[in-house]
Structure formats: C-alpha cells, structure tokens
mmCIF file as gemmi writes it, N, C-alpha and C atoms, coordinates in Angstrom:
data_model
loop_
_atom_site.group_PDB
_atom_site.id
_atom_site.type_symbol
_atom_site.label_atom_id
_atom_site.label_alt_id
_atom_site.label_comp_id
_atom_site.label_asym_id
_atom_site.label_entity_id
_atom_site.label_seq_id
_atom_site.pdbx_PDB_ins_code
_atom_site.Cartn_x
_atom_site.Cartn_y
_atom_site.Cartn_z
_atom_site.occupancy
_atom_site.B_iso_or_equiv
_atom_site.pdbx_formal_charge
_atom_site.auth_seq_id
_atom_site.auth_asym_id
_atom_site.pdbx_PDB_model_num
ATOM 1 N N . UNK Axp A 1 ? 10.712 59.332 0.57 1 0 ? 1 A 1
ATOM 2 C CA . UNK Axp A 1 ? 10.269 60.152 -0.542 1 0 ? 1 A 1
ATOM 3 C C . UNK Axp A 1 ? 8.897 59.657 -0.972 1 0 ? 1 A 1
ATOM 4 N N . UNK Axp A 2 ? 7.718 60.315 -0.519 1 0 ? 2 A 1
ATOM 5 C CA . UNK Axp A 2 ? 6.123 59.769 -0.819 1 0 ? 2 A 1
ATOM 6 C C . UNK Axp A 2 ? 5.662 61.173 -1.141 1 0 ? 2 A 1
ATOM 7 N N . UNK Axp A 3 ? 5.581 61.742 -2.502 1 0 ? 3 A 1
ATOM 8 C CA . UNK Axp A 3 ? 4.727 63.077 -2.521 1 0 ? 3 A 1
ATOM 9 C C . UNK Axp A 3 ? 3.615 62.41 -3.836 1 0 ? 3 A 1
ATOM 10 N N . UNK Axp A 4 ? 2.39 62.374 -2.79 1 0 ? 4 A 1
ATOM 11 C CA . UNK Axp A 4 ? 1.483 62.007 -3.354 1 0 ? 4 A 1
ATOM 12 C C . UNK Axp A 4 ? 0.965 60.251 -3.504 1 0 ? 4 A 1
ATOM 13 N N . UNK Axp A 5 ? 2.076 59.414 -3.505 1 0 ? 5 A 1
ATOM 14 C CA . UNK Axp A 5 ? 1.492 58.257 -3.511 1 0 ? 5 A 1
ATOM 15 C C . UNK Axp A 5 ? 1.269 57.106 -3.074 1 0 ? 5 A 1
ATOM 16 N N . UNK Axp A 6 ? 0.682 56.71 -2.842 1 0 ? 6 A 1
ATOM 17 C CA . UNK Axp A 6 ? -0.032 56.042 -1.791 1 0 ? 6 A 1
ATOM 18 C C . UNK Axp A 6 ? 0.828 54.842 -1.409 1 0 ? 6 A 1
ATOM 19 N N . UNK Axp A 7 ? 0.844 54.531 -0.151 1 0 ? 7 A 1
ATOM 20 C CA . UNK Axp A 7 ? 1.933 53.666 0.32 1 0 ? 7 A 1
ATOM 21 C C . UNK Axp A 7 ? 1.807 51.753 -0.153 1 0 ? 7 A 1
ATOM 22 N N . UNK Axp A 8 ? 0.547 51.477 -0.68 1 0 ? 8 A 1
ATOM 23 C CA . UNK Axp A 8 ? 0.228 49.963 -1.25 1 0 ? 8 A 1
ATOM 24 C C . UNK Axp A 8 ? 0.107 50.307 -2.708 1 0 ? 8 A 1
ATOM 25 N N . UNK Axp A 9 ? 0.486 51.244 -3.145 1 0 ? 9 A 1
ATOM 26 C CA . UNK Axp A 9 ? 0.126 51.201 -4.916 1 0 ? 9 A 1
ATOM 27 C C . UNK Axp A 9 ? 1.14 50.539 -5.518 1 0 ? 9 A 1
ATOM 28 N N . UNK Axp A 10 ? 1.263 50.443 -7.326 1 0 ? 10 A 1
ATOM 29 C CA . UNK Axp A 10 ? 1.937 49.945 -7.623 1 0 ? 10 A 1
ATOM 30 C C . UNK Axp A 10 ? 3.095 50.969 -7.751 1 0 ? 10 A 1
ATOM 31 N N . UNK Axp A 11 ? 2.761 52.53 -7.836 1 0 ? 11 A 1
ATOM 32 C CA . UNK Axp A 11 ? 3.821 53.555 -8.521 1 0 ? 11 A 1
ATOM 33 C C . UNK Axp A 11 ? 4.612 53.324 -6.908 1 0 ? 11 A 1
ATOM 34 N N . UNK Axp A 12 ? 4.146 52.959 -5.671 1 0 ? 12 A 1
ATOM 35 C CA . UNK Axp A 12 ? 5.199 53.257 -4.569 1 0 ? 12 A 1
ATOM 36 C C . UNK Axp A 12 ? 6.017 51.961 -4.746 1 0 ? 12 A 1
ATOM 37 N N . UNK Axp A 13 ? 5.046 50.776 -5.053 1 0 ? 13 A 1
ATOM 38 C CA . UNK Axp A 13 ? 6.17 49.63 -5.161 1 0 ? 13 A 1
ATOM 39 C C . UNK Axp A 13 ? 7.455 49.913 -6.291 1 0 ? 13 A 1
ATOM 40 N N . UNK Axp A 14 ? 7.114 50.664 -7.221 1 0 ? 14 A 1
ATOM 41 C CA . UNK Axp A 14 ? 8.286 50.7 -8.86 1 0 ? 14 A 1
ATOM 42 C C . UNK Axp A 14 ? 9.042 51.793 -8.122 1 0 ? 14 A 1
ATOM 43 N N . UNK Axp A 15 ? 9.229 52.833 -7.194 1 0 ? 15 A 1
ATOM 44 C CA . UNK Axp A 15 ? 9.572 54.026 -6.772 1 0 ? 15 A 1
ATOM 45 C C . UNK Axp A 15 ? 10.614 53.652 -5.855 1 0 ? 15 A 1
ATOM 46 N N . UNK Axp A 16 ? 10.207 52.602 -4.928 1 0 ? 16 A 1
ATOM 47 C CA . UNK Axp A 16 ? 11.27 51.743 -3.793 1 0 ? 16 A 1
ATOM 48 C C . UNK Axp A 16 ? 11.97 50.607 -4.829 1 0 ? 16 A 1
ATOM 49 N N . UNK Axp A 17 ? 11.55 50.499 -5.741 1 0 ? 17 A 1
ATOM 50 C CA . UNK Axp A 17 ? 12.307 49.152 -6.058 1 0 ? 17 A 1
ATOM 51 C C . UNK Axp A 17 ? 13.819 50.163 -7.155 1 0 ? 17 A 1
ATOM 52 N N . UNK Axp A 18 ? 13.119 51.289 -7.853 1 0 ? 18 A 1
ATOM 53 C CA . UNK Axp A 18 ? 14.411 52.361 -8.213 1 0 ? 18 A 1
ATOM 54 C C . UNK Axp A 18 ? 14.914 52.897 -7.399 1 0 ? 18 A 1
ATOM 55 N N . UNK Axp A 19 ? 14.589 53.568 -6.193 1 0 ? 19 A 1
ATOM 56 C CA . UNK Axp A 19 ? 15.587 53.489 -4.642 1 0 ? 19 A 1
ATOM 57 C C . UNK Axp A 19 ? 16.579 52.359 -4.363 1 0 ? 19 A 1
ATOM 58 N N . UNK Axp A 20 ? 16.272 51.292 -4.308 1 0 ? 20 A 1
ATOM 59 C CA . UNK Axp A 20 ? 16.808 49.769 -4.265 1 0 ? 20 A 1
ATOM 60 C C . UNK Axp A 20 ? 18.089 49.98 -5.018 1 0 ? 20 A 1
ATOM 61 N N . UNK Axp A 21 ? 17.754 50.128 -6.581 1 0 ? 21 A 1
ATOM 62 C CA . UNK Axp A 21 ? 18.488 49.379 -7.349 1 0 ? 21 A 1
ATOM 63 C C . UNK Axp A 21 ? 19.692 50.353 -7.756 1 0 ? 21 A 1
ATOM 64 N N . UNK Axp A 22 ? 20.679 50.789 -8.035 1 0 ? 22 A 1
ATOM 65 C CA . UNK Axp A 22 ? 21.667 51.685 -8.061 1 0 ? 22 A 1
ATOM 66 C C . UNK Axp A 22 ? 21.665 52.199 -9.877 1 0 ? 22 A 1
ATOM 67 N N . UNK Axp A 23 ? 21.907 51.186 -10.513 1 0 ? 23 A 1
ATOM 68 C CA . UNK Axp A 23 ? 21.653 50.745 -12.119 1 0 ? 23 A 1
ATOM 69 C C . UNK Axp A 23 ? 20.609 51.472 -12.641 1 0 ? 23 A 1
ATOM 70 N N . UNK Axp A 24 ? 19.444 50.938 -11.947 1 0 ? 24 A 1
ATOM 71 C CA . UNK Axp A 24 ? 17.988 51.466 -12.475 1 0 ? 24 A 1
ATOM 72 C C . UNK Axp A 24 ? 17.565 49.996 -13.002 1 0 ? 24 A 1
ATOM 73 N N . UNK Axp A 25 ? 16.305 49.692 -13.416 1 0 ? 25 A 1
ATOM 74 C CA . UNK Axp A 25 ? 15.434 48.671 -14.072 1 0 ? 25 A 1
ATOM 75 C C . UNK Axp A 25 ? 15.278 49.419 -15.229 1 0 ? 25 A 1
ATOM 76 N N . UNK Axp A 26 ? 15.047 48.001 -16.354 1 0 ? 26 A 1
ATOM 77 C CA . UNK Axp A 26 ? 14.521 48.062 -17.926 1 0 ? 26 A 1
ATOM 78 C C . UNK Axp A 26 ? 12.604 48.583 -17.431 1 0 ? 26 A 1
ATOM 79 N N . UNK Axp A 27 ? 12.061 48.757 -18.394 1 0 ? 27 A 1
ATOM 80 C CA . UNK Axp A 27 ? 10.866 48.767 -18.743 1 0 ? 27 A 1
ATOM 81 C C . UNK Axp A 27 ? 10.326 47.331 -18.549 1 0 ? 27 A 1
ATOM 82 N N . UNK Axp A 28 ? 11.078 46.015 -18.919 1 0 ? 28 A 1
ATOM 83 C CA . UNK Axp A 28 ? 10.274 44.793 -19.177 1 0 ? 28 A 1
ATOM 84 C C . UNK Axp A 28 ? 10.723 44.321 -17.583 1 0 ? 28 A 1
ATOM 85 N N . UNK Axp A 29 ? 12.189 44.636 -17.153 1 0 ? 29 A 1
ATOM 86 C CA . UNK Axp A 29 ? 11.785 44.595 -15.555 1 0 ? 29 A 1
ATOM 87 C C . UNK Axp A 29 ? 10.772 44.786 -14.596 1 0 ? 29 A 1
ATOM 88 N N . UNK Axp A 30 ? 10.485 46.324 -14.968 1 0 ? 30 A 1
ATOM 89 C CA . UNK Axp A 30 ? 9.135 46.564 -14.066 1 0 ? 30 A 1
ATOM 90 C C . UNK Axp A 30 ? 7.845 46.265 -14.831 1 0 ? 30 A 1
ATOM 91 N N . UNK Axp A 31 ? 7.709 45.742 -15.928 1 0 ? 31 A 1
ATOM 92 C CA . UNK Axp A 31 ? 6.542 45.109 -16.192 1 0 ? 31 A 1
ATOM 93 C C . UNK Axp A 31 ? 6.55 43.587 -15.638 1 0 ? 31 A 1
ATOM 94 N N . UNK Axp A 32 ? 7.753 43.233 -15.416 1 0 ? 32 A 1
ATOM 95 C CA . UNK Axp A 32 ? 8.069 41.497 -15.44 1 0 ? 32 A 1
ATOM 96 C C . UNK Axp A 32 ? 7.256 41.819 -13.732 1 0 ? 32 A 1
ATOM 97 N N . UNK Axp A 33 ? 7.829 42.471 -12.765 1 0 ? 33 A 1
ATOM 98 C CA . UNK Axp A 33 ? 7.447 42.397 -11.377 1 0 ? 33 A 1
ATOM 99 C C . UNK Axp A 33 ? 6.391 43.324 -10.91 1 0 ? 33 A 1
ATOM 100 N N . UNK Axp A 34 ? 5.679 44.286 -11.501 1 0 ? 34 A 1
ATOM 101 C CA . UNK Axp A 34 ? 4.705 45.375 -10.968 1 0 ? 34 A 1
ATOM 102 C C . UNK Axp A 34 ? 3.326 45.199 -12.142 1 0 ? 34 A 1
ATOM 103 N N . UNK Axp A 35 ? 3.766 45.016 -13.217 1 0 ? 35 A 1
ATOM 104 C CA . UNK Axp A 35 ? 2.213 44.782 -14.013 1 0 ? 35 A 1
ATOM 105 C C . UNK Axp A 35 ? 2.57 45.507 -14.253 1 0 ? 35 A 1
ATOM 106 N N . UNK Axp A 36 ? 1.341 45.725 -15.65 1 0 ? 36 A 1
ATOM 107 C CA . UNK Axp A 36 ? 1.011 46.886 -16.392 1 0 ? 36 A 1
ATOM 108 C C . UNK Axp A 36 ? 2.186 48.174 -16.971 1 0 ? 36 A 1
ATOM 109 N N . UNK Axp A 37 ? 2.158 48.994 -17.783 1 0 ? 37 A 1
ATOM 110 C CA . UNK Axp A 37 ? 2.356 49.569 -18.836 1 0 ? 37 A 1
ATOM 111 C C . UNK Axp A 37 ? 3.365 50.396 -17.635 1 0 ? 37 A 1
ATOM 112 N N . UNK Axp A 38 ? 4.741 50.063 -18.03 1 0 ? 38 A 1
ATOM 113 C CA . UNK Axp A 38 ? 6.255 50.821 -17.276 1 0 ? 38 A 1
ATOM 114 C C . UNK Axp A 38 ? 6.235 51.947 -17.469 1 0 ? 38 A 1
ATOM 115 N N . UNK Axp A 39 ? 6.501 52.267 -18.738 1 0 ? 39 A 1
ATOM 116 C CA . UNK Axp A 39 ? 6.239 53.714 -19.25 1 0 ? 39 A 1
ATOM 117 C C . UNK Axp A 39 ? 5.072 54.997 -18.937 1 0 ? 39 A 1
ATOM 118 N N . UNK Axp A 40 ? 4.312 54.425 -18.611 1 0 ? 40 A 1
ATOM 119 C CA . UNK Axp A 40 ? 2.98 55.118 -18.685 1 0 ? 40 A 1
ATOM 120 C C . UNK Axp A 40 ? 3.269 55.257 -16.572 1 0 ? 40 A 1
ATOM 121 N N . UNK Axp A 41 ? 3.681 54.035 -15.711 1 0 ? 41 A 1
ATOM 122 C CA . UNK Axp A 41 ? 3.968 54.908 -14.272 1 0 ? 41 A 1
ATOM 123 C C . UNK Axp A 41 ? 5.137 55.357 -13.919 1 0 ? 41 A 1
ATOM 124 N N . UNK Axp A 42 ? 6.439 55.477 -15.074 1 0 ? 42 A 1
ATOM 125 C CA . UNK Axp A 42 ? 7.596 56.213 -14.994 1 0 ? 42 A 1
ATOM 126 C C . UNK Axp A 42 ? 7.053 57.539 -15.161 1 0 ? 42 A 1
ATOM 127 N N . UNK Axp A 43 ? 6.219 57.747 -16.172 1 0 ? 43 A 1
ATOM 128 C CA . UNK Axp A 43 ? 5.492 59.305 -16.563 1 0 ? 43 A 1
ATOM 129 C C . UNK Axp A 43 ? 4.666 59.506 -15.526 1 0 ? 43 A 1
ATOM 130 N N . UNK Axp A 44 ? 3.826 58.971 -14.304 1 0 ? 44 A 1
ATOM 131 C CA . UNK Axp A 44 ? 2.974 59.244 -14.055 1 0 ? 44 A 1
ATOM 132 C C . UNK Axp A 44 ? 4.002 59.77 -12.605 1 0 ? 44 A 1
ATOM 133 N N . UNK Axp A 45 ? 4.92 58.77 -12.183 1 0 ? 45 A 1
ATOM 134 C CA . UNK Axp A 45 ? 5.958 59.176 -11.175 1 0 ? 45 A 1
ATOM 135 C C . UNK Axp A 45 ? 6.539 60.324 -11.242 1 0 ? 45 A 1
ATOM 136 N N . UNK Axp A 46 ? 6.742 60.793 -12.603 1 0 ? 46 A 1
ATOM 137 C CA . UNK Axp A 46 ? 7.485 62.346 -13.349 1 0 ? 46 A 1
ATOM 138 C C . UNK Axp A 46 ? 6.438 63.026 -12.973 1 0 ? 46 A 1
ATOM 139 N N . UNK Axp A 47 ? 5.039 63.103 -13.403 1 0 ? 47 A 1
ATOM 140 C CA . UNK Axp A 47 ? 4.494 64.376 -13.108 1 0 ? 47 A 1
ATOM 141 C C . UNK Axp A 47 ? 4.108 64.804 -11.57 1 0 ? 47 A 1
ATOM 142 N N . UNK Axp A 48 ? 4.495 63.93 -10.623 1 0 ? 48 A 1
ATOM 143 C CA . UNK Axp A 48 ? 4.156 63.905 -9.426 1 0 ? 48 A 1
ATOM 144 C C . UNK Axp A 48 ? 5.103 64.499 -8.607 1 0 ? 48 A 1
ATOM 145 N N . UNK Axp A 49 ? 6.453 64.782 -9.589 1 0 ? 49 A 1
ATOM 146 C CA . UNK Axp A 49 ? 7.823 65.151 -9.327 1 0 ? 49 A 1
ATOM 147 C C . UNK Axp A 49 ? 9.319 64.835 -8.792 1 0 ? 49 A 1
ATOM 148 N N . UNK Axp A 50 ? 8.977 63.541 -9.3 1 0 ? 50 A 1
ATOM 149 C CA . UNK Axp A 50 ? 9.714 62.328 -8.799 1 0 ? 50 A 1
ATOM 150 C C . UNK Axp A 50 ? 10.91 62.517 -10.221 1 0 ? 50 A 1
ATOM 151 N N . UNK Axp A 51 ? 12.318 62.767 -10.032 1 0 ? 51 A 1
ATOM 152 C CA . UNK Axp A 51 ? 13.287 62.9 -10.777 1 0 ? 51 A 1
ATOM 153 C C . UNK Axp A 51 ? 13.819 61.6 -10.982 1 0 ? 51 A 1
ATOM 154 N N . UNK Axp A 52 ? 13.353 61.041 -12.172 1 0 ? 52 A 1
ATOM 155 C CA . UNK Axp A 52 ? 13.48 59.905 -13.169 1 0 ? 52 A 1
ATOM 156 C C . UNK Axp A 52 ? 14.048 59.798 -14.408 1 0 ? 52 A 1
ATOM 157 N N . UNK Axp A 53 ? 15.211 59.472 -14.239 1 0 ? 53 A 1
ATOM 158 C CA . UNK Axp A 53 ? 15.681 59.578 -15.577 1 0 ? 53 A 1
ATOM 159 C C . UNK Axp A 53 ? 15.942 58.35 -16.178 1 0 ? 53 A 1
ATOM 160 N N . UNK Axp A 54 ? 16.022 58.255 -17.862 1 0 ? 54 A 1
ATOM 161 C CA . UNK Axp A 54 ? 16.42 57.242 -18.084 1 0 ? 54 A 1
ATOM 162 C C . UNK Axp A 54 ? 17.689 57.215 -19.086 1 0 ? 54 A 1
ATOM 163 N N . UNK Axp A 55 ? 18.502 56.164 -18.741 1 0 ? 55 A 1
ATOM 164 C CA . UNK Axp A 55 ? 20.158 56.002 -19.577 1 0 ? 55 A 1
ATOM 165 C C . UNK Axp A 55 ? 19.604 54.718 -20.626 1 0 ? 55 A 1
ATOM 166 N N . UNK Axp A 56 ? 20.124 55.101 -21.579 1 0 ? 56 A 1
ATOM 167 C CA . UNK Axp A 56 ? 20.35 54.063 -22.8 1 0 ? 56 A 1
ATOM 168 C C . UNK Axp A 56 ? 22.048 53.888 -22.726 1 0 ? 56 A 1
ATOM 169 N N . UNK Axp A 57 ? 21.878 52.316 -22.683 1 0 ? 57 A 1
ATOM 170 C CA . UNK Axp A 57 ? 23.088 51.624 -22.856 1 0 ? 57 A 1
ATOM 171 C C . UNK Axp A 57 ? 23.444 50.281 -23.931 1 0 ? 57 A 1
ATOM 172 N N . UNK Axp A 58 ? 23.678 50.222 -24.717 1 0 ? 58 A 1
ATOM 173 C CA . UNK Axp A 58 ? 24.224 49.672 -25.869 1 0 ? 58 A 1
ATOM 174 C C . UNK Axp A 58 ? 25.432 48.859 -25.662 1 0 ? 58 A 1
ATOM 175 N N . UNK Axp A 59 ? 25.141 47.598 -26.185 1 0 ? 59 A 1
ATOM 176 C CA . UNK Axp A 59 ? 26.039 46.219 -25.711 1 0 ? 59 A 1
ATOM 177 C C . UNK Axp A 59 ? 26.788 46.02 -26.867 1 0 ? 59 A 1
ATOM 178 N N . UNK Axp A 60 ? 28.006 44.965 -26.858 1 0 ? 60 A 1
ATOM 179 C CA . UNK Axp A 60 ? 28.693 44.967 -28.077 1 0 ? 60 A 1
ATOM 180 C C . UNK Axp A 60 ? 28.047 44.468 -29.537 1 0 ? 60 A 1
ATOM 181 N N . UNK Axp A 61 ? 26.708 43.566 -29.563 1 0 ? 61 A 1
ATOM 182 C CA . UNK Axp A 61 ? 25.708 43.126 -29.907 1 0 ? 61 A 1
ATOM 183 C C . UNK Axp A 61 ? 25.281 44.252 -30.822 1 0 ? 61 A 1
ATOM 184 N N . UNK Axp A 62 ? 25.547 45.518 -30.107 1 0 ? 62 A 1
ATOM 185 C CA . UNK Axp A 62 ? 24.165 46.898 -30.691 1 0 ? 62 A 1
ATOM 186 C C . UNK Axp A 62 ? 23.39 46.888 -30.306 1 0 ? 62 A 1
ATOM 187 N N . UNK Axp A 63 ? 22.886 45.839 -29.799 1 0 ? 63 A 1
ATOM 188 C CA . UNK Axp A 63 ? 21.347 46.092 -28.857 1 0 ? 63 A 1
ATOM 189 C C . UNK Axp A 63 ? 21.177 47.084 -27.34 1 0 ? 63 A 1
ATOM 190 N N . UNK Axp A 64 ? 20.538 48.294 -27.464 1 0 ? 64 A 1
ATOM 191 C CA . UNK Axp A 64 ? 20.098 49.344 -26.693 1 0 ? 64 A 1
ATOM 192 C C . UNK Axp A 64 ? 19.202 49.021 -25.733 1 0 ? 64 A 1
ATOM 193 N N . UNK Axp A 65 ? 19.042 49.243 -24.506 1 0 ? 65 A 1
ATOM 194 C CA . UNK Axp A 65 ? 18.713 49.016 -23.486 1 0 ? 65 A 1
ATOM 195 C C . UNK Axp A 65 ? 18.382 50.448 -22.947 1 0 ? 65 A 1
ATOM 196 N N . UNK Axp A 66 ? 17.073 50.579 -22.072 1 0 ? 66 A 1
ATOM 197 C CA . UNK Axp A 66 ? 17.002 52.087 -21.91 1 0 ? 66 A 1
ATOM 198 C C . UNK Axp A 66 ? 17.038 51.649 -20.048 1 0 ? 66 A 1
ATOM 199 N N . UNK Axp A 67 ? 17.567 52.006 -19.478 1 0 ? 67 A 1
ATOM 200 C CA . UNK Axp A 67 ? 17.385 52.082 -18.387 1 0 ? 67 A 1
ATOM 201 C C . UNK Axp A 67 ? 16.725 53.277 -16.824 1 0 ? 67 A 1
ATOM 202 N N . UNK Axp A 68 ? 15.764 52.989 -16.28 1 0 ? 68 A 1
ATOM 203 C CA . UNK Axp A 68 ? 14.941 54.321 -15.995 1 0 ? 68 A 1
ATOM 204 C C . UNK Axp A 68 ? 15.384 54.067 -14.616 1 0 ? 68 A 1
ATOM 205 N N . UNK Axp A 69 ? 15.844 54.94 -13.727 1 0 ? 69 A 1
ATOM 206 C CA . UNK Axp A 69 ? 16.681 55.313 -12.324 1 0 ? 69 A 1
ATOM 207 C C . UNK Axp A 69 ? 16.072 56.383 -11.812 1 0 ? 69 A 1
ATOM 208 N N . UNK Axp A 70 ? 16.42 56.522 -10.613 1 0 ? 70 A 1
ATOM 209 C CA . UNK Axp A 70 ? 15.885 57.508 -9.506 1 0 ? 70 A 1
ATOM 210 C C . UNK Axp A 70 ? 16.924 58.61 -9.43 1 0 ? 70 A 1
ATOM 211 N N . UNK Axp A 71 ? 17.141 59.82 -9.732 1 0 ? 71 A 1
ATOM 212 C CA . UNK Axp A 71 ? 18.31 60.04 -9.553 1 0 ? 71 A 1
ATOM 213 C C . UNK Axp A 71 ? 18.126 61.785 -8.785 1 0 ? 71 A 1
ATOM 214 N N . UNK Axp A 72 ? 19.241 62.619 -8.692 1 0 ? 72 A 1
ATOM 215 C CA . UNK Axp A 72 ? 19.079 63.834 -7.797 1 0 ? 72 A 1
ATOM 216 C C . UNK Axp A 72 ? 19.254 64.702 -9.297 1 0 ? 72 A 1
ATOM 217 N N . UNK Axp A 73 ? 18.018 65.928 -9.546 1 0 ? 73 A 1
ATOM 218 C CA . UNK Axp A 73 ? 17.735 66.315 -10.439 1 0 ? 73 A 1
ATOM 219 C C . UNK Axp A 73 ? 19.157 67.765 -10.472 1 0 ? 73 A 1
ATOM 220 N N . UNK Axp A 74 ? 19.248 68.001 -11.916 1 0 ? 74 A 1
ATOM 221 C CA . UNK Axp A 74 ? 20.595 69.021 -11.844 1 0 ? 74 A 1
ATOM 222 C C . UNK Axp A 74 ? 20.207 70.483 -11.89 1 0 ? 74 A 1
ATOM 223 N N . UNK Axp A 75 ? 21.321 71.298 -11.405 1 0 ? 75 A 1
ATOM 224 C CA . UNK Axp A 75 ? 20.27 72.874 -11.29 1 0 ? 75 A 1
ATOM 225 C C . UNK Axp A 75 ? 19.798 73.135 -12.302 1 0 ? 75 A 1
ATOM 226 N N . UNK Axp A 76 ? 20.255 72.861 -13.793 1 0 ? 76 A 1
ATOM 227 C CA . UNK Axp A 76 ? 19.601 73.588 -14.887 1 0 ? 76 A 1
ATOM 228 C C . UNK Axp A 76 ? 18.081 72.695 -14.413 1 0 ? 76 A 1
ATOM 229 N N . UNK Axp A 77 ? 17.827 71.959 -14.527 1 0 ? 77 A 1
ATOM 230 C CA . UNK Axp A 77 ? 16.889 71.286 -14.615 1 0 ? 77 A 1
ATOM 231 C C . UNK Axp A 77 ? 15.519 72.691 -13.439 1 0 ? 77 A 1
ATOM 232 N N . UNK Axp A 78 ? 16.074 72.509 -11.993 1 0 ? 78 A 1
ATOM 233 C CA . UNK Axp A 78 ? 15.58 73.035 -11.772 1 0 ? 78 A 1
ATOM 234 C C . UNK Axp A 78 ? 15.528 74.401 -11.527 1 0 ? 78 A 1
ATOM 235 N N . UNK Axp A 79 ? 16.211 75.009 -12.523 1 0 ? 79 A 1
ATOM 236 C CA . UNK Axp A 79 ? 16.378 76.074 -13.38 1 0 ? 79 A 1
ATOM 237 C C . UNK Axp A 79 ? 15.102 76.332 -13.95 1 0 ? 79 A 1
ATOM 238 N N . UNK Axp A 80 ? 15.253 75.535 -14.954 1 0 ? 80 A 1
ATOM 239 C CA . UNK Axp A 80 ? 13.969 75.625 -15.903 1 0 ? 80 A 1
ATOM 240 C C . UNK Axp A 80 ? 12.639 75.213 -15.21 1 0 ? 80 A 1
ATOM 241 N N . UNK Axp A 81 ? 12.382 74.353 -14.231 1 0 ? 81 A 1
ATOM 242 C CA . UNK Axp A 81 ? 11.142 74.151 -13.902 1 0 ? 81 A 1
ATOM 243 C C . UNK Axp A 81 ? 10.689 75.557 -13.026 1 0 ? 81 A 1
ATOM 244 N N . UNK Axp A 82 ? 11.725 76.709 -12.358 1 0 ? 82 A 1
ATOM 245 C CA . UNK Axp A 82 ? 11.701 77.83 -11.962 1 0 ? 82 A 1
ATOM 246 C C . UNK Axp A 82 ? 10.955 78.896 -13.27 1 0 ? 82 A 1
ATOM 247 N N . UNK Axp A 83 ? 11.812 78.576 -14.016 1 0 ? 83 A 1
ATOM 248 C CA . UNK Axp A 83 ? 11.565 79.479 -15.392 1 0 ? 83 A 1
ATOM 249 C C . UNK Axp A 83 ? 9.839 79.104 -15.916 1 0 ? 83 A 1
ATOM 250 N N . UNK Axp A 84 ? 9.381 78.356 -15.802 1 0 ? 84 A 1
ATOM 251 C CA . UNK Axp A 84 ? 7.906 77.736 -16.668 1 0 ? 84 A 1
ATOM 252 C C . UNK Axp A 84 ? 7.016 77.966 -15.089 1 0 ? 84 A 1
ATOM 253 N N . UNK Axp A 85 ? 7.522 78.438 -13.785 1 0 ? 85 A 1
ATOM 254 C CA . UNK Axp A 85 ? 6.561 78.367 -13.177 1 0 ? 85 A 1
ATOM 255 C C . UNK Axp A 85 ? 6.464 80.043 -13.272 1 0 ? 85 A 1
ATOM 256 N N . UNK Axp A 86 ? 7.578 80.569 -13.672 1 0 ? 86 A 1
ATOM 257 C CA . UNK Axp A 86 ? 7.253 82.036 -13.509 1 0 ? 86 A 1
ATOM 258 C C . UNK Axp A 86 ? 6.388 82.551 -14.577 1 0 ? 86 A 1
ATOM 259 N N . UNK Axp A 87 ? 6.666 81.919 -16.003 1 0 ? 87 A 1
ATOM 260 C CA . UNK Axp A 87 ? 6.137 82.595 -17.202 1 0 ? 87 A 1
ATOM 261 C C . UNK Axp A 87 ? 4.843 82.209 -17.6 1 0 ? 87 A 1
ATOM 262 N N . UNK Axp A 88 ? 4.351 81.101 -15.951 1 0 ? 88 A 1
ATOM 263 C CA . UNK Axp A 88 ? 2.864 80.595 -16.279 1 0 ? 88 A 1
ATOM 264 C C . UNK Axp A 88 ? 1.662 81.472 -15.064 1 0 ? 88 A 1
C-alpha cells in the first residue's frame, strides 16, 4: 500500500510500522520513534487516502489513550466520500 509516498520518508516508515502493529501506536509512540509532530503525518497519511483511524481507550485510572491504526474503511464511509465527489 504506497499511494503517493515515497518509499525512505518518514509518513512510509509510520504507515509500515501501523501495518506491523495490530493495536495501532499512541501519538507519543510515533513521535518517540519517527520524529516530529504524529498528528500532523496521521492527517497528512488521511489526505493521501490512507484509512486511519483512531480508538480512544480508557484504563481503570481514567486516563484516555487515543490510539491511531490502519484499518479497512466501512461502506458508509465510502459512501460518503462517493457523495462529496459527486456534489463537487
């Protein structure tokens, strides 16, 4: 799965390492091992069309955890990306 990015970047290294991982990685995961701002190449992986989602999970603690995964996008989903390409 490479649409669009380049095979030594960092978005292909964070892209194989959510392939890898079944769970998904935190944000401070892929800052801890890829550098720079998680959020900002989870979004940049999304607009490229890479189906990324992320689960929040909450420990007995209360402390929330957002977790961002690779996952197979659902028909509504691409439902609607049908719907915004027609009405544009």
């Amino acid at each position: 799965m490479n649409l669009n990015v380049k095979s030594d970047s960092k978005q292909a290294r964070v892209l194989s390492a959510l392939e890898a991982v079944e769970k998904g990685l935190t944000a401070k995961q892929i800052e801890a091992r890829f550098g720079g701002n998680a959020t900002a190449t989870v979004s940049d992986l999304r607009f490229k069309g890479f189906p990324i989602y992320a689960n929040q999970h909450t420990d007995g603690s209360g402390r929330t955890k957002t977790f961002f995964r690779l996952g197979t996008p659902s028909r509504k989903v691409l439902a609607a990306g049908y719907r915004a390409l027609a009405s544009a």
